[in-house]
Residue frames as qw, qx, qy, qz and C-alpha x, y, z in Angstrom:
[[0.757, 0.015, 0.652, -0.031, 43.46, 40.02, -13.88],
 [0.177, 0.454, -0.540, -0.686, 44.89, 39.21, -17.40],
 [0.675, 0.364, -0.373, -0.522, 43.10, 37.73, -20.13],
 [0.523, 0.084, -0.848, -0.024, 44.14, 33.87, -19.51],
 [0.164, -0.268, -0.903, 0.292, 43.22, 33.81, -15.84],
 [0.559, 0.205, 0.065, -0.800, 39.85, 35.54, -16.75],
 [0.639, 0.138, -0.611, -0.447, 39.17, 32.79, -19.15],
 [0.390, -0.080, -0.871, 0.290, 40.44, 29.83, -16.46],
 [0.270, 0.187, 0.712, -0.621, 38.04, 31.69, -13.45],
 [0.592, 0.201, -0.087, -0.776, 34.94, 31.92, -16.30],
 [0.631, 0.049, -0.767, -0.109, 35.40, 27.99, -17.04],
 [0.077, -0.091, -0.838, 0.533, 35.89, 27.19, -13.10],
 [0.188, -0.015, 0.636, -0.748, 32.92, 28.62, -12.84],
 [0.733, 0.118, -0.328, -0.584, 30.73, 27.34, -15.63],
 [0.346, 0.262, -0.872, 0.226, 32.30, 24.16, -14.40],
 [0.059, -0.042, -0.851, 0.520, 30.40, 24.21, -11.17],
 [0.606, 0.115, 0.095, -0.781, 27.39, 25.74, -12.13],
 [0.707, 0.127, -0.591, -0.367, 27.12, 22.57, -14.47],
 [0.196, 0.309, -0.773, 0.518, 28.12, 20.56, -11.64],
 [0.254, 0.143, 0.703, -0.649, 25.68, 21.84, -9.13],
 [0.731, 0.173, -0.213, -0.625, 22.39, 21.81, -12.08],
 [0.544, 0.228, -0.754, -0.289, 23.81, 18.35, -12.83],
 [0.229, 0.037, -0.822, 0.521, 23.62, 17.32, -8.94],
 [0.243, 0.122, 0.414, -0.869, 20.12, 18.93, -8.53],
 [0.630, 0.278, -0.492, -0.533, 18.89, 17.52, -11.53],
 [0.543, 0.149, -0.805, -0.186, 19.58, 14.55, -10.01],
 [0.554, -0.355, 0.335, -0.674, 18.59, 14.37, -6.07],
 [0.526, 0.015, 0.812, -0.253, 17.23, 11.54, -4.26],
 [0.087, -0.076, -0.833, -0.541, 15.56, 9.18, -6.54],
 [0.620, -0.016, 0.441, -0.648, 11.57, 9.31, -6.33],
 [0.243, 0.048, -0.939, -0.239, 9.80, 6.21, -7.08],
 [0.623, -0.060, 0.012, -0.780, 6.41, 4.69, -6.37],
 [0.175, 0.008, -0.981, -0.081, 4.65, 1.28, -5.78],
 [0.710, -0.044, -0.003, -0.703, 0.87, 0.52, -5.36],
 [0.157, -0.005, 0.960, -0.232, -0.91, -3.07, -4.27],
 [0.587, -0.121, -0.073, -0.797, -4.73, -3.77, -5.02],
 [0.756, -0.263, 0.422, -0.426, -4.32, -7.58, -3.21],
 [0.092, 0.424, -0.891, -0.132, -2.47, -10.82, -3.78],
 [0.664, 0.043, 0.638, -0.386, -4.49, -14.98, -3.92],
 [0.542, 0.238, 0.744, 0.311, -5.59, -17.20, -6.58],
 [0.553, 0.777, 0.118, -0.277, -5.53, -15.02, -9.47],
 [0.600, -0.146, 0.764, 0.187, -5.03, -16.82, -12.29],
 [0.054, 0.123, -0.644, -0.753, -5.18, -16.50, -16.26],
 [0.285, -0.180, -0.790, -0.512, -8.75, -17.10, -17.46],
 [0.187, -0.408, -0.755, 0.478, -10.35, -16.86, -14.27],
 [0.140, 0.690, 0.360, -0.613, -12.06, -13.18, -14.91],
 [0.534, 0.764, 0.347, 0.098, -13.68, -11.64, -17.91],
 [0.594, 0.384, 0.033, 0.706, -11.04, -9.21, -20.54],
 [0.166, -0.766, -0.215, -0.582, -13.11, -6.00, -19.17],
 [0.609, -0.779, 0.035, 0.147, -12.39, -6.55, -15.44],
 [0.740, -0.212, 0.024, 0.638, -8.87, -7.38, -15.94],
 [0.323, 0.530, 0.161, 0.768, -8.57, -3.75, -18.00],
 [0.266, -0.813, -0.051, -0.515, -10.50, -1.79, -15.54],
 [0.918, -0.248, -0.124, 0.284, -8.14, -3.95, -13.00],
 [0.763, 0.242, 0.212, 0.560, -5.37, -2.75, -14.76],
 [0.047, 0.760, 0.205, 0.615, -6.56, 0.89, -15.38],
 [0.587, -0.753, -0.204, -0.216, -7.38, 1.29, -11.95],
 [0.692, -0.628, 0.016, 0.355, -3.62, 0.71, -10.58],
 [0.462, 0.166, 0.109, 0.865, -1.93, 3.05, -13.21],
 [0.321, -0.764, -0.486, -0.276, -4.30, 5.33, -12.15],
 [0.634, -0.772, -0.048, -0.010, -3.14, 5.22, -8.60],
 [0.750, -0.346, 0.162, 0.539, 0.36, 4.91, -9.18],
 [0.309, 0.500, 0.207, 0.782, 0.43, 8.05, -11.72],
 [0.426, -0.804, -0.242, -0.337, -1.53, 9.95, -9.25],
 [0.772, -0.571, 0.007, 0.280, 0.98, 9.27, -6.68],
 [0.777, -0.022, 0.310, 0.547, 3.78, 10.05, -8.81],
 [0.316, 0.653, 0.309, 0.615, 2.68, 13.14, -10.28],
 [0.482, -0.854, -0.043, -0.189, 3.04, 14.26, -6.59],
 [0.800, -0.388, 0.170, 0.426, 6.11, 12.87, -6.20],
 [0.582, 0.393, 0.181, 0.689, 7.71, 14.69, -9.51],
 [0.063, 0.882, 0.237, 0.403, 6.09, 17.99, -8.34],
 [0.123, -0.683, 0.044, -0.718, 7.92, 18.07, -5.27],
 [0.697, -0.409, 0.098, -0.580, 5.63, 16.54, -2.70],
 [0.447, -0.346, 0.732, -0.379, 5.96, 14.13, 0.36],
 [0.180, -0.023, -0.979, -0.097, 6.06, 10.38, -0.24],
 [0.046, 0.283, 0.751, -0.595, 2.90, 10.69, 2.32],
 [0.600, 0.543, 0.228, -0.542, 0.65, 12.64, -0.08],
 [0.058, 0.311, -0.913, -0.257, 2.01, 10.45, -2.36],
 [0.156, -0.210, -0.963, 0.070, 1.07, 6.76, -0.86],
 [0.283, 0.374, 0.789, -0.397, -2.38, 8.49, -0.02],
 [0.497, 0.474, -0.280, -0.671, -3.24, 10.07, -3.06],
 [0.131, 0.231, -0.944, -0.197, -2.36, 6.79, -4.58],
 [0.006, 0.266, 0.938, -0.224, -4.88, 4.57, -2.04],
 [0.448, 0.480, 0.260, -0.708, -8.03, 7.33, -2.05],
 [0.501, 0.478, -0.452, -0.562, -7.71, 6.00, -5.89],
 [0.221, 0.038, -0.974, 0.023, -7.92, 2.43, -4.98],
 [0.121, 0.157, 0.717, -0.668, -10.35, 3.06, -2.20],
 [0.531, 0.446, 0.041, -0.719, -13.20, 4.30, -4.95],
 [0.378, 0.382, -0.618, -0.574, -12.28, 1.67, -7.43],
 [0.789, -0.176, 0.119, -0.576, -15.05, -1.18, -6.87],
 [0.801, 0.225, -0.554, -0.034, -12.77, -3.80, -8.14],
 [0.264, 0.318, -0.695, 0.588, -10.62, -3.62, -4.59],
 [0.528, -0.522, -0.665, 0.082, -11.57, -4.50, -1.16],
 [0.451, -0.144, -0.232, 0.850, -11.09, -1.16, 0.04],
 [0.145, 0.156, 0.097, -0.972, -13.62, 1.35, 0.71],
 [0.720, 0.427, 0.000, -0.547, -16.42, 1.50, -2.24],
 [0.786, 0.313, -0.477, -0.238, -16.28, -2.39, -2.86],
 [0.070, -0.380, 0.853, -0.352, -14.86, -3.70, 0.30],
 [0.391, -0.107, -0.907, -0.112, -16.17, -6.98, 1.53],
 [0.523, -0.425, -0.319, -0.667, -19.15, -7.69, 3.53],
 [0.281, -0.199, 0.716, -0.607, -19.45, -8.60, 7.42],
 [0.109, 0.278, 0.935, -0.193, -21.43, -11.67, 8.72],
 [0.174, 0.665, 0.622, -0.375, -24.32, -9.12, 8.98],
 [0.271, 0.777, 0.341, 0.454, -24.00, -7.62, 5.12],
 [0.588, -0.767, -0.053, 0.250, -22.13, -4.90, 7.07],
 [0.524, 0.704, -0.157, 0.452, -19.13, -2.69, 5.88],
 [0.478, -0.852, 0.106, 0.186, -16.12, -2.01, 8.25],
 [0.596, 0.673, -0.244, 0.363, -12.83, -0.45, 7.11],
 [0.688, -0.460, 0.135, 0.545, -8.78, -0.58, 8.15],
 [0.563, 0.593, -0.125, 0.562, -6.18, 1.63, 7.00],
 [0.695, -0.614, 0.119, 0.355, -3.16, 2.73, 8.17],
 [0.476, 0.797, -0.157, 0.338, 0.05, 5.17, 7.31],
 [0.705, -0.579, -0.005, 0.410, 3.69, 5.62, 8.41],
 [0.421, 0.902, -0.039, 0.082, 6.33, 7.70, 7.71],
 [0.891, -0.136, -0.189, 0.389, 10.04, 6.72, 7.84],
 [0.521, 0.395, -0.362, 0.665, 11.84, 9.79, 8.76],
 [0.446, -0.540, 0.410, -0.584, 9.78, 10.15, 12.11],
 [0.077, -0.301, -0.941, 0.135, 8.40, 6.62, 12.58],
 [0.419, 0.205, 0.544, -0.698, 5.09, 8.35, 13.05],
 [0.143, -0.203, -0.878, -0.409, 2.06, 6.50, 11.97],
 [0.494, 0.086, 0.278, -0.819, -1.53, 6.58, 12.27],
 [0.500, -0.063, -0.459, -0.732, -4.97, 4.21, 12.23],
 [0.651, -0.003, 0.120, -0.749, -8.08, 3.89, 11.94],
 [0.174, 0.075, -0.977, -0.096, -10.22, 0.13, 12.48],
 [0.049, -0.298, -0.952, -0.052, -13.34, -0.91, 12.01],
 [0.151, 0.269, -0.006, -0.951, -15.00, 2.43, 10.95],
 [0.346, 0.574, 0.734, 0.109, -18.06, 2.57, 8.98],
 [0.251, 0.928, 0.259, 0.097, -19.39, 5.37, 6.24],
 [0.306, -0.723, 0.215, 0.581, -15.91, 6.86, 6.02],
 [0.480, 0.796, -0.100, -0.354, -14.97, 7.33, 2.55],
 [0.405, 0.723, -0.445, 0.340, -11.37, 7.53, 2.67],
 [0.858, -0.477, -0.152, 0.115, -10.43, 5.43, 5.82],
 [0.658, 0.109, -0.107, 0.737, -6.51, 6.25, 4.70],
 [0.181, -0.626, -0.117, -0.749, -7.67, 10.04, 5.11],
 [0.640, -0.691, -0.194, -0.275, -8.74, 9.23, 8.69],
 [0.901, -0.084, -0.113, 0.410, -5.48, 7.30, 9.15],
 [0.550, 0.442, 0.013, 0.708, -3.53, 10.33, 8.43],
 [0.370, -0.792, 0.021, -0.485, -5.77, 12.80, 10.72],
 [0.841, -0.500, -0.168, 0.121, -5.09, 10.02, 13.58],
 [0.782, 0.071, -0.074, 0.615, -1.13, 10.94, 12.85],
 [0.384, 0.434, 0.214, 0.786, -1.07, 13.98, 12.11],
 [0.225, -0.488, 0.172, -0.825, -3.78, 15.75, 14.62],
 [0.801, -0.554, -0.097, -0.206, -4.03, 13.29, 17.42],
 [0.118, -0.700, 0.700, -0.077, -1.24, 11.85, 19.98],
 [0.823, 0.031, 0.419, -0.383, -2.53, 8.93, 19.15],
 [0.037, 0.300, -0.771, -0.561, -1.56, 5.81, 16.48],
 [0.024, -0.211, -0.976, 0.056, -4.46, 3.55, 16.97],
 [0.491, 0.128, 0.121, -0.853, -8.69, 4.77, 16.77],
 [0.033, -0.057, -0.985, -0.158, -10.98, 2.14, 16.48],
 [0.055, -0.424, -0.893, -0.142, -14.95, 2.16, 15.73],
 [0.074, -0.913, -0.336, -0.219, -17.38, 4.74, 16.81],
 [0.304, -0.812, 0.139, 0.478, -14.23, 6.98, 18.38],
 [0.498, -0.016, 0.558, 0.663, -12.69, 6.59, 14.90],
 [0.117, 0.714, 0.577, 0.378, -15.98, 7.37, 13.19],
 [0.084, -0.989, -0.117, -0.043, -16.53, 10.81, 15.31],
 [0.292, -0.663, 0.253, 0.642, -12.70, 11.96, 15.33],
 [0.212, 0.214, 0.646, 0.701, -13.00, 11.44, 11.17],
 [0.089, 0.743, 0.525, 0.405, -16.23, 13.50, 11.22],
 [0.384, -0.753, 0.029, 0.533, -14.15, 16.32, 13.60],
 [0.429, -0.343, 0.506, 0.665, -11.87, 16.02, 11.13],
 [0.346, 0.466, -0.313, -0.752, -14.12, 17.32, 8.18],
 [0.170, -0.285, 0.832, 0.445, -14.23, 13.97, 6.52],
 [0.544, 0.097, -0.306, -0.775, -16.31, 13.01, 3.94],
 [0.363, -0.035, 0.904, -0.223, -19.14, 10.06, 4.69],
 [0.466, 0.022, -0.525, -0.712, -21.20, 8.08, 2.93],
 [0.807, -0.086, 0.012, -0.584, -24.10, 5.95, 2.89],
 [0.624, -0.258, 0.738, -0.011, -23.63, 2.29, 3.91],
 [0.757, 0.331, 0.558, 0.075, -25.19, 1.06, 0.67],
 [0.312, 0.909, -0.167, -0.222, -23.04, 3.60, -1.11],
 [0.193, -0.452, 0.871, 0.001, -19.78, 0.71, -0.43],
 [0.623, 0.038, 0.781, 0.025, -21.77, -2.56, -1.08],
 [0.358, 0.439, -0.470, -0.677, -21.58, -3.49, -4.24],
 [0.927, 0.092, -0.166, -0.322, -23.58, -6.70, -6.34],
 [0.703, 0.336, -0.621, 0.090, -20.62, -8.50, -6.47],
 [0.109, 0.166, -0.821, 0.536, -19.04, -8.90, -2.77],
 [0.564, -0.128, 0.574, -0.580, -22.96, -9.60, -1.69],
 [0.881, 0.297, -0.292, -0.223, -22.93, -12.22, -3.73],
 [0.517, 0.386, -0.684, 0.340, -19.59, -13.16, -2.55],
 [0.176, -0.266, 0.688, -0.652, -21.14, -13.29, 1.07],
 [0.854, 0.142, -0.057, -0.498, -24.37, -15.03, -0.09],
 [0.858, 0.191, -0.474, 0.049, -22.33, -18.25, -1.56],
 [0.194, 0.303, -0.790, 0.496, -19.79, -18.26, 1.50],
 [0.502, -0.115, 0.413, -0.751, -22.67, -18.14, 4.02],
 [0.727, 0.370, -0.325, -0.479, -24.15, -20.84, 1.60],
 [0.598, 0.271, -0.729, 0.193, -21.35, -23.18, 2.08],
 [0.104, -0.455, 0.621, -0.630, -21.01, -22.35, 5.21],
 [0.535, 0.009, 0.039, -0.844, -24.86, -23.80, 5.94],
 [0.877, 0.201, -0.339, -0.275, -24.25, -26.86, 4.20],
 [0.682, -0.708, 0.136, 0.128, -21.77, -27.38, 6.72],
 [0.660, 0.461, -0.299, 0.512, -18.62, -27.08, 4.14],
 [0.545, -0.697, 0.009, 0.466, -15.47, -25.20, 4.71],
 [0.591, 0.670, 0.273, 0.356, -14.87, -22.40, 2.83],
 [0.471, -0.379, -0.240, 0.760, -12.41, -19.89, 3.14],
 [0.263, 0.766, 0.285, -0.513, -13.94, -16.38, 3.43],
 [0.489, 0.814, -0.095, -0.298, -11.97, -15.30, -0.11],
 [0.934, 0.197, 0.181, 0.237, -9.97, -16.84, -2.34],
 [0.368, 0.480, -0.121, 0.787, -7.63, -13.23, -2.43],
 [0.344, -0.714, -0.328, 0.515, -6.95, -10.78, -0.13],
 [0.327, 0.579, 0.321, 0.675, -7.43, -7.62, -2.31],
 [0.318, -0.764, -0.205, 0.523, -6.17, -5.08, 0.47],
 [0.715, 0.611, 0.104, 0.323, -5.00, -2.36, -1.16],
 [0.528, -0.684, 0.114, 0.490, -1.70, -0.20, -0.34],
 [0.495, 0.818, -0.012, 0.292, 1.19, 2.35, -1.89],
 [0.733, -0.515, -0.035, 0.442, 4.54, 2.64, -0.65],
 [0.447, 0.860, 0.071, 0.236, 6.99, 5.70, -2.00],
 [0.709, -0.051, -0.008, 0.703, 10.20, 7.25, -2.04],
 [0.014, -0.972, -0.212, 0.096, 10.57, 11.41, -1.80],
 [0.426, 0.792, -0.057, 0.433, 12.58, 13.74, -3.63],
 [0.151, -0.734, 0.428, -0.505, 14.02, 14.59, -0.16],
 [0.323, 0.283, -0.863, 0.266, 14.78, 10.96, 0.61],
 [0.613, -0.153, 0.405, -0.661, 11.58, 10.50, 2.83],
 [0.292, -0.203, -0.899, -0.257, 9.80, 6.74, 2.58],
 [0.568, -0.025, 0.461, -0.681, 5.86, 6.38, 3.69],
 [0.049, -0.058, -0.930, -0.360, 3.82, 3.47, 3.33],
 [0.452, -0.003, 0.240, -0.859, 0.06, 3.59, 3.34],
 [0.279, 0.024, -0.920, -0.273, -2.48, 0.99, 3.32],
 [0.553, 0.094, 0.144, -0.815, -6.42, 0.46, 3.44],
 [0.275, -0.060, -0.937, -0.207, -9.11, -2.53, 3.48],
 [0.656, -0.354, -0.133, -0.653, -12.31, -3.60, 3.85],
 [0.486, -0.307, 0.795, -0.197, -10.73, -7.10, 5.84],
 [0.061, -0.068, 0.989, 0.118, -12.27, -10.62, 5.62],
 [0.364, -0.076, -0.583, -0.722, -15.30, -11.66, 4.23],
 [0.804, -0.275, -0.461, -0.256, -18.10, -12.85, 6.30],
 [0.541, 0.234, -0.633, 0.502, -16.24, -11.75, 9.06],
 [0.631, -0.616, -0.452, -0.132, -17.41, -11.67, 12.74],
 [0.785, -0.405, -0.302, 0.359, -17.04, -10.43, 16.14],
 [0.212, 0.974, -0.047, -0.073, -15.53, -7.15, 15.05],
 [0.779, -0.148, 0.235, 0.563, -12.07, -9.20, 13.80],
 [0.143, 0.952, -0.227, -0.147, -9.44, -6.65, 12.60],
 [0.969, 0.144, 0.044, 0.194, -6.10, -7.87, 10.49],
 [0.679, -0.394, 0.042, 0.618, -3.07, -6.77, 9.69],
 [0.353, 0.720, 0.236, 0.548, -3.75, -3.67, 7.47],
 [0.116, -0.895, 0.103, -0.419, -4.16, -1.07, 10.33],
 [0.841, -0.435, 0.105, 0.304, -1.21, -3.04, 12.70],
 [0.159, 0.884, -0.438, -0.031, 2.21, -1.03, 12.65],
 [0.204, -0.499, 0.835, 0.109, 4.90, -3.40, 11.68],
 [0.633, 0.097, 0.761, -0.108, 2.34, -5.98, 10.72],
 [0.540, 0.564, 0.601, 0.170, 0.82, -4.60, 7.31],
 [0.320, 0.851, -0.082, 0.408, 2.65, -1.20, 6.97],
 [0.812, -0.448, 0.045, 0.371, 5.62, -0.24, 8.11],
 [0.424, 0.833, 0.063, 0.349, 8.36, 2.85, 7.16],
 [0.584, -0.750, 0.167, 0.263, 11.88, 3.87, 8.07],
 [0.278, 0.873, -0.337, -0.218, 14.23, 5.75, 6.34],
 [0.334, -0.599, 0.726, 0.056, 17.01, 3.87, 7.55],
 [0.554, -0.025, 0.832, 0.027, 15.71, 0.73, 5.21],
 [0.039, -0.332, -0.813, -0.477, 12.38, 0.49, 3.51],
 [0.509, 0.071, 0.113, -0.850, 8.55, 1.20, 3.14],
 [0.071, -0.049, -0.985, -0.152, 6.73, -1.83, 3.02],
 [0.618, 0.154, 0.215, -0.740, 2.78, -2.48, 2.19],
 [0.129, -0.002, 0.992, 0.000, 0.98, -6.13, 2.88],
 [0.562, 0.084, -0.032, -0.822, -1.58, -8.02, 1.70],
 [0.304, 0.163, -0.936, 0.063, -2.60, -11.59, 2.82],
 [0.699, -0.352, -0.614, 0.108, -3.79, -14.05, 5.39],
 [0.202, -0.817, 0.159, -0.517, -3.83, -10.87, 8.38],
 [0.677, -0.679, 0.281, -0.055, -3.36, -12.91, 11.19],
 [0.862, 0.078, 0.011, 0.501, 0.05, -14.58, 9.35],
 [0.248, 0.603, -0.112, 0.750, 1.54, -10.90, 8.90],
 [0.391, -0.788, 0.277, -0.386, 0.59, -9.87, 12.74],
 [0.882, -0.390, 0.164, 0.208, 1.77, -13.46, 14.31],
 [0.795, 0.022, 0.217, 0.566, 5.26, -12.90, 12.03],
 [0.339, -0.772, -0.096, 0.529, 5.30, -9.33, 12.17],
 [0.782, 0.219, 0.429, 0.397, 6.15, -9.06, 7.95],
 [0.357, 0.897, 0.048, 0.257, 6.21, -5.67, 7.17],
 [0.522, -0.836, 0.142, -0.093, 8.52, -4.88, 10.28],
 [0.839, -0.330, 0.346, 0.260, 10.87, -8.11, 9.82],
 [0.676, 0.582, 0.231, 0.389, 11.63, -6.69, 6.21],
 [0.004, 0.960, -0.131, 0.246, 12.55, -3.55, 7.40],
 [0.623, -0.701, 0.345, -0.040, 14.66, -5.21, 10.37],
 [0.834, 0.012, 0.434, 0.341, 16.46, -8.08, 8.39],
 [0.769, 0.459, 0.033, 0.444, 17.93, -5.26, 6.35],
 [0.097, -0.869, 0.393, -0.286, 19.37, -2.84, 8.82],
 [0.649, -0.550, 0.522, -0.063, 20.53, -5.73, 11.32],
 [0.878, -0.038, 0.471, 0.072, 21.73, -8.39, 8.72],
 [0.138, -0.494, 0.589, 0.624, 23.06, -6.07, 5.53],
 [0.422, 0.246, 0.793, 0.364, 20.88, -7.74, 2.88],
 [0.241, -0.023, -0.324, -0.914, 19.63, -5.43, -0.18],
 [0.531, 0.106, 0.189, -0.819, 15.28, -5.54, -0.12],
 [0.743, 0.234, -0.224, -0.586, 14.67, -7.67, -2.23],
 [0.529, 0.211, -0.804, 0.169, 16.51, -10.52, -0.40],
 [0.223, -0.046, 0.410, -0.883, 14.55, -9.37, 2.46],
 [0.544, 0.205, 0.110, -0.806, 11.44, -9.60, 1.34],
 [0.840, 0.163, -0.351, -0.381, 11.64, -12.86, -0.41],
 [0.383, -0.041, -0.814, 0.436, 13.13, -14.46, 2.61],
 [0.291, 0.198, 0.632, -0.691, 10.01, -13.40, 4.68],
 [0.658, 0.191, 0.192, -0.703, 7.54, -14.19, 2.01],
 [0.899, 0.034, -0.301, -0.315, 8.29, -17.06, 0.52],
 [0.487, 0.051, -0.764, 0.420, 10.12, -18.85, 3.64],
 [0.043, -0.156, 0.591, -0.790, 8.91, -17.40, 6.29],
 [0.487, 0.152, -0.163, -0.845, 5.56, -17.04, 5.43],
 [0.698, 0.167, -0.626, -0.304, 5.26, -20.38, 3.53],
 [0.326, -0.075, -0.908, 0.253, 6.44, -22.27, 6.20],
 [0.183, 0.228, 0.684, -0.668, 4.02, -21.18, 8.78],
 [0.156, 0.572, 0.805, 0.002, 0.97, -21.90, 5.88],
 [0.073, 0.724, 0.228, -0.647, 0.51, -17.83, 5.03],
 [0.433, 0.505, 0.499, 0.555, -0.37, -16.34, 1.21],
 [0.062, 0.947, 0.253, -0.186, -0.02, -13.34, 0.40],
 [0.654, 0.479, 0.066, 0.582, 2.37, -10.47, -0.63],
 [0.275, -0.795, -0.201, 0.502, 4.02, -7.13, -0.21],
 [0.554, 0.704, 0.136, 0.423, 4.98, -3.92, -2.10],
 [0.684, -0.558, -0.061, 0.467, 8.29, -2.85, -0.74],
 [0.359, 0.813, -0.107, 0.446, 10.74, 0.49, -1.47],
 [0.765, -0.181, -0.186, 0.589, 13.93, 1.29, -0.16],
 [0.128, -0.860, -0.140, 0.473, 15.85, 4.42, 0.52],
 [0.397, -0.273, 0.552, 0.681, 17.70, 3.88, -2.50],
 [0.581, 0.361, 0.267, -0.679, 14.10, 3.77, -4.58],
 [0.363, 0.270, -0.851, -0.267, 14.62, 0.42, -5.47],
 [0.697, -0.066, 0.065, -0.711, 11.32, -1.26, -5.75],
 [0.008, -0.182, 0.983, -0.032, 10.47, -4.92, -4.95],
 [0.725, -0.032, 0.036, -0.687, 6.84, -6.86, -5.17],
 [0.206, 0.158, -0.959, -0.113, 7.36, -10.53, -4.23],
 [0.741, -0.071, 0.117, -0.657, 4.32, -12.64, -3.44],
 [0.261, -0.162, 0.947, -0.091, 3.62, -16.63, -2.67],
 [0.567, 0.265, 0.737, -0.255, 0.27, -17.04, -4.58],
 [0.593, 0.528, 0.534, 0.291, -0.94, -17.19, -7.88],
 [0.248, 0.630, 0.302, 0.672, -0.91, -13.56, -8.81],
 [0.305, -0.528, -0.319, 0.726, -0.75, -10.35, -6.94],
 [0.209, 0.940, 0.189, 0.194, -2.60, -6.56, -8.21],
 [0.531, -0.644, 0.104, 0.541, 0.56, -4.35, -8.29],
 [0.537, 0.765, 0.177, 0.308, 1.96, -1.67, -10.45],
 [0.385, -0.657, 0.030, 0.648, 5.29, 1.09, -9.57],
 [0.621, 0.699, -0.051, 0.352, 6.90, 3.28, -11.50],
 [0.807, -0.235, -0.130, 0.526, 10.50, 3.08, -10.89],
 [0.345, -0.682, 0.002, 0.644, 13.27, 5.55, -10.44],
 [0.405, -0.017, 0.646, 0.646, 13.83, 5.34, -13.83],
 [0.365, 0.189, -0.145, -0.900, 10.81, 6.33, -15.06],
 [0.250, -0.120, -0.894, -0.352, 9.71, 2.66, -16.00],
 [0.633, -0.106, 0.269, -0.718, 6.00, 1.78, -15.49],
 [0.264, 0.025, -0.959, -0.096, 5.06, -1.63, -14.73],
 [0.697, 0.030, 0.170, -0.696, 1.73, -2.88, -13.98],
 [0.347, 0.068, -0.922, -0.161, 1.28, -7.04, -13.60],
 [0.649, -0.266, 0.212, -0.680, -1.16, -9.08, -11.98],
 [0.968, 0.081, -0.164, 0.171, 0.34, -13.07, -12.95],
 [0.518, -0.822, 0.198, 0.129, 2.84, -14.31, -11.51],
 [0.787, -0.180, 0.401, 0.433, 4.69, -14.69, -14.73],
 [0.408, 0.856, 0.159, 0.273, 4.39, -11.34, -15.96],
 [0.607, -0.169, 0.097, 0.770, 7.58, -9.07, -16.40],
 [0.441, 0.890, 0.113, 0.028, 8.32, -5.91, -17.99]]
């Protein structure tokens, strides 16, 4: 080989090395999104300190999620890393700080899916689990099961290693207060509705290997009865994951998301109709939704890891960090970044 086409194969091949680094370097996009509940929240309405530890609490969960997602790791330990960090933070209805049953009374939902099987898992109307999303995941992952519900939930989560706690280790001052004054009203014969938010919380992600999961975890409705269950641990209703679209995680008015099916129809109205997510998603929440009288939101990712968070009431808890790298964190519904 003479001297010129040495030189031309030593370019061809620096050529491609750059090439392939430049193509690996780039990969699927990952991305994140997180939820801590959507309702009348509203400028002036809570002290500077909550709104910070508010605040704190969902970059938290959405770095946490993300620092799994850079290393490597599955959208799935992702979106539950993400929620186990919601689940502890007292401000959320979710776990430690979830609302309070008729009878002063903790019972947890959560659900998880994963869009390049469709499998999914959870868990409803548990008590002393920790981590409910944790239980959710066992249900997938080491049962044939999608669905576990109450004392069979509780003893396959305490098969499953998981950690429990005391009942009075979840109730915090505030939400029995917040069941005191409803009960209150209630007495006097108002009509009050059990909360004034629905502060489910939830994480939805994108993987380095093009995976989407969505995960998503609550204490339910205040002052609720009868052992009601909403649309957190319902596949298609409040989570919902498929490659072929989106990842979507709700938070609202439960029975509007199960009777209209919202995480599910997002997903569906962009494979069958061609419309990009975020036309999706804000044609089922604020039309769909609205008309039939429902509040609430969702935090939605595609397969592209292009994030959406639309929402119909005052304010929604919600933070991502995009493909880019941006971090956003809002809670009005006329913040930007």
């Amino acid at each position: 080989m003479n001297s010129t086409r040495l030189l031309f194969s030593l370019l061809a091949a620096l050529a491609m090395n750059v090439t392939m680094a430049e193509l690996q370097a780039e990969g699927p996009p990952i991305a994140i999104a997180v939820h801590g509940g959507a309702g009348t929240i509203e400028r002036g309405q809570m002290s500077e300190e909550r709104e910070a530890s508010i605040r704190a609490a969902l970059t938290a969960a959405v770095e946490a999620g993300q620092a799994i997602l850079a290393e490597g790791g599955s959208s799935l330990g992702a979106v539950a890393a993400a929620v186990r960090i919601l689940e502890d933070a007292p401000e959320f209805n979710a776990g430690r700080g979830a609302v309070l049953t008729a009878e002063g009374r903790v019972e947890l939902d959560a659900s998880v899916m994963v869009g390049d099987t469709l499998d999914a898992g959870a868990v409803a109307s548990v008590r002393g689990v920790r981590h409910p999303i944790d239980a959710a995941r066992h249900v997938m992952e080491d049962s044939p099961h999608v669905m576990l519900v109450g004392l069979g939930a509780e003893q396959f989560a305490q098969a499953a290693g998981l950690e429990f706690k005391d009942e009075d280790w979840f109730i915090t001052d505030f939400r029995a207060e917040q069941l005191r004054s409803i009960q209150e009203s209630q007495s006097r014969g108002e009509t009050q509705l059990s909360e004034s938010w629905f502060s489910t919380v939830g994480a939805v992600a994108i993987d380095s290997h093009g995976n989407l999961a969505a995960a998503t975890s609550t204490g339910g409705m205040s002052n609720k009865r009868f052992g009601r269950v909403g649309d957190s641990p319902i596949i298609g209703a409040g989570t919902y994951a498929d490659n072929r679209s989106c990842a979507v995680s709700a938070t609202g008015h439960g029975e509007y998301f199960i009777r209209h099916v919202v995480a599910y129809d997002i997903c569906a109205r962009m494979r069958y109709s061609d419309i990009s997510l975020e036309e999706s998603a804000d044609i089922v929440i604020n039309q769909v939704l609205n008309e039939a009288g429902g509040d609430g939101g969702v935090i939605a990712i595609d397969n592209q890891g292009r994030v959406t968070m639309p929402f119909n009431t005052a304010g929604m808890y919600r933070a991502a960090i995009h493909a880019d790298g941006r971090l956003e964190v809002g809670i009005y519904d006329d913040e930007t970044e």
